[in-house]
C-alpha positions as CSV (number, residue, x, y, z in Angstrom):
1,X,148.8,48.5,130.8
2,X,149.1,44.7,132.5
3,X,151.2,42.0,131.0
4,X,149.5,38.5,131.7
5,X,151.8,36.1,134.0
6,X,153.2,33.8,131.3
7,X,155.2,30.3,132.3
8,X,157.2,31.2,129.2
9,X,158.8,34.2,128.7
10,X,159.0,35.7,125.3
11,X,162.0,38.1,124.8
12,X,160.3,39.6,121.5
13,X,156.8,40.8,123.7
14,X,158.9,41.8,127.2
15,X,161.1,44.5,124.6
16,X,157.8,45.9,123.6
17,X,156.4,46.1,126.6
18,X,159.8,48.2,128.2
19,X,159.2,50.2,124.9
20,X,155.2,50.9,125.8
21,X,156.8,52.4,129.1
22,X,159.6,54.3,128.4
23,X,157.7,56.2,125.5
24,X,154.3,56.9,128.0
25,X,157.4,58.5,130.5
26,X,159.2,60.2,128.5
27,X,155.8,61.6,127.1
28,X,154.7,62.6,129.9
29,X,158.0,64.2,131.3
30,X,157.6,66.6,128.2
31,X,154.1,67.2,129.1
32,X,153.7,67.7,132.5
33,X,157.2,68.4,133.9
34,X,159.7,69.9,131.0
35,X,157.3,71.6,129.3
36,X,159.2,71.5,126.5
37,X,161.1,69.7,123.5
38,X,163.2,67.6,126.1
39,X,163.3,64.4,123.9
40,X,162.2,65.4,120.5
41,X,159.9,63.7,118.2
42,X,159.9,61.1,120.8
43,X,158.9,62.8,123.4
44,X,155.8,64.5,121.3
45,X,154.7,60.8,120.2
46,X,155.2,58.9,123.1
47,X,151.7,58.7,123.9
48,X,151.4,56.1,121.1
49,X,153.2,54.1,124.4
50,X,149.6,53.4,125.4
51,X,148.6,51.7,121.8
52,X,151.1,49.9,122.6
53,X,150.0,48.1,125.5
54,X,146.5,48.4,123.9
55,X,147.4,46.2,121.3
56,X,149.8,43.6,124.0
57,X,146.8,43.2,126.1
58,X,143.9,42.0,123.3
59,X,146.3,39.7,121.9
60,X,147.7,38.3,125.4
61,X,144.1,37.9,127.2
62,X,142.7,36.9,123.2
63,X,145.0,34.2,123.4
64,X,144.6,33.1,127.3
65,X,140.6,32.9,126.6
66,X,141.0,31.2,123.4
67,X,143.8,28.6,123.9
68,X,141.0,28.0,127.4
69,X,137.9,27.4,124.8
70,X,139.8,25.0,122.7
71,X,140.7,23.3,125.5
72,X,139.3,20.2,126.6
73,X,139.2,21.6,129.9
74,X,136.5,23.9,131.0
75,X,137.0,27.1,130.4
76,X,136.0,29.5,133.9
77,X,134.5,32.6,133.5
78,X,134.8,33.3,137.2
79,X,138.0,32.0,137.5
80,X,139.4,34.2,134.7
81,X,137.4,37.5,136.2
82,X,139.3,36.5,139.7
83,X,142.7,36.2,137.9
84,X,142.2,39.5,136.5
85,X,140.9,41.2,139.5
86,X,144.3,40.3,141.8
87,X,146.7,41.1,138.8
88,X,145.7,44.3,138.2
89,X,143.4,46.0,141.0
90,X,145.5,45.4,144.0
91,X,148.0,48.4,142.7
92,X,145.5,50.2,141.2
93,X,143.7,50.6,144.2
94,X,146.8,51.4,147.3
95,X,147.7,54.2,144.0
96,X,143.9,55.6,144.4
97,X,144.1,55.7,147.8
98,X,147.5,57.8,147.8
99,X,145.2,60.2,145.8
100,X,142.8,60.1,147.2
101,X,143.9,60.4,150.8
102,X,146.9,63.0,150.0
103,X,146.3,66.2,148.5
104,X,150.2,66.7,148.7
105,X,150.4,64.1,146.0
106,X,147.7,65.7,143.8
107,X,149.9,68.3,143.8
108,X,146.7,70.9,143.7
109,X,145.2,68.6,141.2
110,X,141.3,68.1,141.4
111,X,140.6,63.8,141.4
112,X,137.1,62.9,139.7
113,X,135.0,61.4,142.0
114,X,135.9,58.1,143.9
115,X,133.3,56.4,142.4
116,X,134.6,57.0,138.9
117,X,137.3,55.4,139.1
118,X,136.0,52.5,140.7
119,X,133.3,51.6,138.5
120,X,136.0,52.3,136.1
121,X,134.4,55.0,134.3
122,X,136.7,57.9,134.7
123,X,137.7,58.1,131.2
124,X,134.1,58.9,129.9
125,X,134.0,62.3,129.2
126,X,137.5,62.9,131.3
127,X,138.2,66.4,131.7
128,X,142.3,67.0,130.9
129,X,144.4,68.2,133.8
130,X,142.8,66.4,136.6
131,X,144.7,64.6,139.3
132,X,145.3,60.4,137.9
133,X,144.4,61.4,134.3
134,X,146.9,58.6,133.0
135,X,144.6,56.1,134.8
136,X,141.8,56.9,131.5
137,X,143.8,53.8,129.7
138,X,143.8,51.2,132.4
139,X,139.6,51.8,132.8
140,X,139.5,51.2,128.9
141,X,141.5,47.6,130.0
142,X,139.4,46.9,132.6
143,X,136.6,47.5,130.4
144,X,137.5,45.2,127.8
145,X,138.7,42.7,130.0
146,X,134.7,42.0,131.6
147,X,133.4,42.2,128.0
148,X,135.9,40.2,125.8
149,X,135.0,36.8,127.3
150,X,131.6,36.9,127.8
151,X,131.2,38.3,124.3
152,X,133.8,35.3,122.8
153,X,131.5,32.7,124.6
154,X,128.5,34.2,123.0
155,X,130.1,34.2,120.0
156,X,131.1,31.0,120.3
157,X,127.5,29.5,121.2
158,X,126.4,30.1,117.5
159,X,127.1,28.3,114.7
160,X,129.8,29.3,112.3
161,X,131.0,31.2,115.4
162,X,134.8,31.7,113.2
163,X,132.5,34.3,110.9
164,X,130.7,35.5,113.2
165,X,133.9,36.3,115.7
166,X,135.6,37.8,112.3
167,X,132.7,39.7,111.3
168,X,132.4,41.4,114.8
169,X,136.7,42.8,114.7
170,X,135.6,43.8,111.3
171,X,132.6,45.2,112.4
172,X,134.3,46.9,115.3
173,X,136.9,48.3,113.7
174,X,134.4,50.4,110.9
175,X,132.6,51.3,113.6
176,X,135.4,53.2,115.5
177,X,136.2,55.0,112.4
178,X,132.5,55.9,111.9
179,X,132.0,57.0,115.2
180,X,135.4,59.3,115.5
181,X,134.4,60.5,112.2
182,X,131.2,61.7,113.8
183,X,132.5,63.3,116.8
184,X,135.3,65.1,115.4
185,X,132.7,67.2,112.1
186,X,130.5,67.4,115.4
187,X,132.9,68.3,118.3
188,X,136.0,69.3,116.6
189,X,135.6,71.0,113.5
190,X,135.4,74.7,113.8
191,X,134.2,74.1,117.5
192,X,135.4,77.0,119.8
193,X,136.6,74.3,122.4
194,X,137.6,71.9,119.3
195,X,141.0,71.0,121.0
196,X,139.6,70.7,124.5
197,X,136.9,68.3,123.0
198,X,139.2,66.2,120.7
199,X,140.8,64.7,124.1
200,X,137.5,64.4,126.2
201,X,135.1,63.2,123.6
202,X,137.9,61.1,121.4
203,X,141.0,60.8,122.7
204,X,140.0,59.3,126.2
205,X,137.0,57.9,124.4
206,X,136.5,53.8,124.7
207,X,134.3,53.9,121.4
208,X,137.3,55.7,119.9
209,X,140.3,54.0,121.5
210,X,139.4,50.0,120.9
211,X,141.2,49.6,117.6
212,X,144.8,48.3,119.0
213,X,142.9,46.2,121.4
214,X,140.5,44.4,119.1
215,X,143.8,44.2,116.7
216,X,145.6,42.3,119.1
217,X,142.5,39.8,119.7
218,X,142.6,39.0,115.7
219,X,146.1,38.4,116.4
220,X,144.9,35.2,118.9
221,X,141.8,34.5,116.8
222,X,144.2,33.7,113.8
223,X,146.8,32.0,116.0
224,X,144.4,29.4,117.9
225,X,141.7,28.7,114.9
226,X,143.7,29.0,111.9
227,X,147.0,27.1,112.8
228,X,148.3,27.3,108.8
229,X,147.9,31.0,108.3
230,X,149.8,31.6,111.4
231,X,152.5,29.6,110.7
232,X,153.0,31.7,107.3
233,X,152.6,34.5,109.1
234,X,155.1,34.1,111.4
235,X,157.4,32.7,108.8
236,X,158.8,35.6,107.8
237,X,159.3,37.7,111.1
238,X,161.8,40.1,109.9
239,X,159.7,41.2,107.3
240,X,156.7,41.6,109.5
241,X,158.8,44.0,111.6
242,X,160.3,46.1,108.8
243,X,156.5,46.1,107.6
244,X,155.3,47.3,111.0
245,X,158.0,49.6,110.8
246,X,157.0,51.3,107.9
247,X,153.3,51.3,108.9
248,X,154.2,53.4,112.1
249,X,156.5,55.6,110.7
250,X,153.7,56.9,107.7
251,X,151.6,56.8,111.2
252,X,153.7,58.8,113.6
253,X,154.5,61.2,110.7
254,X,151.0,62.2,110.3
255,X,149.8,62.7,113.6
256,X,153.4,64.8,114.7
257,X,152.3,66.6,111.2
258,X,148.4,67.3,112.2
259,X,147.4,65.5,115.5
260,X,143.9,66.4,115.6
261,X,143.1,66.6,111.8
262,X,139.8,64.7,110.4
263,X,142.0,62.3,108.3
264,X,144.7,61.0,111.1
265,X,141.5,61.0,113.4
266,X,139.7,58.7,111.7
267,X,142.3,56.8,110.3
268,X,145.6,57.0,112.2
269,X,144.5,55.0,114.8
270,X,143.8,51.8,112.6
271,X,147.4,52.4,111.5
272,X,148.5,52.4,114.9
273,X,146.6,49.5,115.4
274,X,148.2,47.6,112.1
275,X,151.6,48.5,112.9
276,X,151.7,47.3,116.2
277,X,150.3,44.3,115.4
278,X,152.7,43.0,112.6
279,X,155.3,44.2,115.3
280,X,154.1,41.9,118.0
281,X,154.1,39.1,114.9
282,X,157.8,39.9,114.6
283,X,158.0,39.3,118.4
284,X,156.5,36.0,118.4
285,X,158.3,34.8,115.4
286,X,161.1,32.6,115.4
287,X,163.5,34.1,113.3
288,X,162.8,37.5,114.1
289,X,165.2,39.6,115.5
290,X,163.3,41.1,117.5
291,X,162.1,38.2,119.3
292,X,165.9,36.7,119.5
293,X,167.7,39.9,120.5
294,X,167.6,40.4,124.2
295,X,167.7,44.1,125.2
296,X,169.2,44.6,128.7
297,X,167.0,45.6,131.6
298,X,163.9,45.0,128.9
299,X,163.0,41.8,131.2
300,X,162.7,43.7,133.9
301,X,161.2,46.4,132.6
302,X,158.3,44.7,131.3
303,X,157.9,42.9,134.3
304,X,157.5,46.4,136.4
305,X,155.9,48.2,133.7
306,X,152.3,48.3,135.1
307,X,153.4,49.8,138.7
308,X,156.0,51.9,136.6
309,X,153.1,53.3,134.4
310,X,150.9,54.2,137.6
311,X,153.6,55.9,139.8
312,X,155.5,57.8,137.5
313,X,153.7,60.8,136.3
314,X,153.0,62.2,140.0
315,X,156.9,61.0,141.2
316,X,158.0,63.0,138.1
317,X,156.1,66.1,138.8
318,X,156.6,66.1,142.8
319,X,160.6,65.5,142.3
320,X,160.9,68.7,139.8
321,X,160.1,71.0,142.3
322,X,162.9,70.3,144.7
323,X,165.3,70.3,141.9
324,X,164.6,73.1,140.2
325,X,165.5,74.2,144.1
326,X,168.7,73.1,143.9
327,X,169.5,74.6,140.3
328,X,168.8,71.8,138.2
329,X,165.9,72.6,136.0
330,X,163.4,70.0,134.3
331,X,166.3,69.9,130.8
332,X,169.1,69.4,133.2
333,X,170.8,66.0,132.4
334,X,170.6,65.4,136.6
335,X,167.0,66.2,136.5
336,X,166.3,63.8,133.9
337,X,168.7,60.8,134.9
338,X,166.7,61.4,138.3
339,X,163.3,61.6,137.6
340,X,163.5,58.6,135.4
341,X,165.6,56.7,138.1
342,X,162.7,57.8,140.3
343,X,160.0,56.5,138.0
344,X,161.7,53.3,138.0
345,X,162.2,52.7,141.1
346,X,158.9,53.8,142.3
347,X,157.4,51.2,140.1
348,X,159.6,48.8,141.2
349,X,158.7,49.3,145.1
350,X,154.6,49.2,144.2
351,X,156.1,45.8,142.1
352,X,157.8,44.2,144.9
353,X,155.5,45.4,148.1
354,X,152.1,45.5,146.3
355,X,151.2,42.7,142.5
356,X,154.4,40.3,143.5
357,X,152.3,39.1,146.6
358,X,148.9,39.6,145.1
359,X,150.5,37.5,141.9
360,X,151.7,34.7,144.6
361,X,148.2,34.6,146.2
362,X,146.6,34.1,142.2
363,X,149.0,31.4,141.8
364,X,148.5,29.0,144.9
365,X,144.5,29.5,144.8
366,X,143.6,30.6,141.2
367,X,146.7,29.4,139.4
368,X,144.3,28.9,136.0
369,X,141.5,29.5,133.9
370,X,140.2,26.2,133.9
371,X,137.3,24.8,136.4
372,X,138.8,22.5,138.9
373,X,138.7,19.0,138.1
């Protein structure tokens, strides 16, 4: 759910990542506050929000760790772990320790155990309903964020390290379909708890879940070792975002059709993972519209959307109550204008008291990748 620092800002990737946000809020105002059809279709599908920033995070941190190995500079393993540590644990850990030191923000809610969270584990096996269940995506980040560079500078040590870093996405890929495959004739199928499992066992599942991130690394493998078929690619942006367009729609159709059916299991999220992609093409693309059209408040939006995405869920559900109070239940248009306000806002305080400083302190003592000269 983090969006790397970047001395450039690209208009294209910053309205993607406002989208990613708005559709994970709105999704979860439906699921844990309204209860019900307060924003339609969108509202049901929003949790495709999360792909979103799946597939914005293996292409950003792709590109940061290959743009540093072709580099004549020294790429810095340590230097890249530290970077990643004070961009995105900082928050992280003052929102676990509201958790874990309220119970009046659980709201009730039982938290997994402390050590879950972090060792970054909390999403294996996740039981739904418990108190910080939103944080399941951000441990699937963090996960892939210690393994991606180690495993590129493996990679890289071989010989024809291009096939072999190709033959790994496609081998990832397969194997994400084989395994949710496996787990939903096993776990799902005419299981008594099939539902209940579907989200513990696949849903939340990192073996399950990688497709969007390892999409957005082939994204940066293509663009820093194969200069001429990015350039074609990126050629035509429009047509990469009507394309992406499509590819979502036929993928949001069948999972609001049959969410936990074998086919859109097994399959629907390598859609996901495809139409994001040619999506975030269409961002980076010159001509795109998408990547020349400036959305207002989408800047900003991406730029809070990490603190947005931890606060919001519990601000939503702990603001309903003293509404409803005051006669203005969760479909109300004041309830919604507010709790949405709140959910901005909220994120924008964590922003501006918590990852702005933490971002400054990155900057003046770990301001790159590289090893110091």
């Amino acid at each position: 759910m983090k969006n790397p620092a970047s001395t450039e800002r690209i208009e294209g990737l910053d309205t993607l990542r406002a989208l990613a946000v708005t559709l994970v809020v709105l999704h979860h105002y439906v699921l844990f506050v309204s209860r019900a059809d307060t924003f339609g279709w969108v509202g049901k599908i929003g949790w495709v929000g999360v792909d979103l920033f799946f597939a914005l995070s293996g292409y950003l941190i792709g590109n940061q760790i290959f743009a540093a190995m072709r580099s004549p500079r020294a790429f810095s393993l340590a230097r890249f772990y530290g970077r990643r540590a004070l961009r995105t644990l900082p928050v992280f850990y003052v929102m676990l320790a509201i958790y874990y030191f309220s119970p009046w923000f659980r709201a009730g809610l039982e938290l997994p155990p402390l050590w879950r969270f972090l060792t970054f584990t909390q999403n294996i096996n996740l039981a739904p309903g418990t108190a910080f269940s939103h944080a399941w995506s951000l441990c699937i980040e963090e996960q892939f964020y210690l393994a991606l560079p180690a495993l590129a500078l493996a990679i890289a040590s071989l010989r024809g390290s291009l096939r072999w870093g190709w033959a790994a996405i496609a081998a990832a890929i397969v194997a994400g379909i084989l395994v949710r495959a496996t787990l939903w004739r096993e776990l799902v199928d005419g299981h008594p708890h099939g539902s209940r499992n579907y989200y513990q066992y696949i849903y939340y599942s990192t073996l399950c879940r990688f497709d969007e991130l390892v999409a957005g690394v082939a994204l940066a493998l293509l663009k820093n070792f194969h200069p001429r078929q990015w350039r074609t690619l990126t050629s035509s942006g429009n047509l990469a975002c009507g394309a992406g367009v499509a590819v979502l729609g036929l993928a949001i159709w069948l999972f609001l059709d049959e969410r936990q059916g074998f086919g859109v299991t097994v399959f629907g999220y390598p859609l996901l993972a495809l139409g994001f992609s040619l999506l975030i093409v269409a961002a980076l693309s010159r001509d795109s519209l998408l990547r020349s059209t400036r959305v207002p408040g989408a800047a900003s939006m991406a730029l809070w959307s990490y603190a947005i995405y931890l606060t919001h869920k519990q601000v939503c559900i702990l603001a309903a109550t003293p509404l409803r109070e005051h006669g203005y239940g969760a479909g109300s248009p004041v309830a919604i204008g507010t709790m949405l306000a709140l959910s901005v806002l909220s994120g924008w305080v964590l922003y501006r008291c918590v990852e702005r400083p933490f971002m400054a302190v990155r900057g003046r003592y770990l301001p790159t990748n590289f090893k110091p000269l």
